[in-house]
C-alpha positions, 0 to 999 in steps of 0.5 A: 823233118827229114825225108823219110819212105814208109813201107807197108802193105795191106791185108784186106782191112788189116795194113803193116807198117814198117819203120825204123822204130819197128812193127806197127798193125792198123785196121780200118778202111780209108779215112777211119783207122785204129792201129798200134805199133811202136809209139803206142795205140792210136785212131785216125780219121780224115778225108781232103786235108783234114785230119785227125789223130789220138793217142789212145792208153796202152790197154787198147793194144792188144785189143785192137791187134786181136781186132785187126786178125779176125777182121782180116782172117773173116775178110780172107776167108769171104774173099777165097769163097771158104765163107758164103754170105746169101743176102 
């Protein structure tokens, strides 16, 4: 395998992959995380060494592209004080 960079940037929960295949969107938090992108839609998990990747079927692409952008707009709005939540 060569050397490659992997470009990215996170948006709250939401991360942006860059790569020369193109555009890819995940959302999760650290060692658990749903995404898609250009060589199709897939989960992975793991911690320490130890992970884990499936592949999921092309349906679920939209799904978790719509799930990335209200997770990311409700962690947005929370964190520049628009949204309140009193526990």
């Amino acid at each position: 395998m060569g050397f490659y960079i992997k470009k990215g940037f996170n948006i709250g929960p939401i991360r942006i992959n860059f790569s020369k295949s193109g555009i890819g969107f995940s959302v999760g938090t650290k060692g658990l995380r749903v995404g898609t992108g250009p060589n199709g839609n897939y989960i992975h998990g793991g911690r320490q060494g130890l992970y884990y990747r499936k592949s999921l079927g092309s349906k679920w692409g939209w799904a978790i592209l719509l799930l990335a952008f209200i997770v990311g707009g409700i962690f947005y709005l929370i964190q520049s004080g628009i949204i309140t939540i009193n526990l």
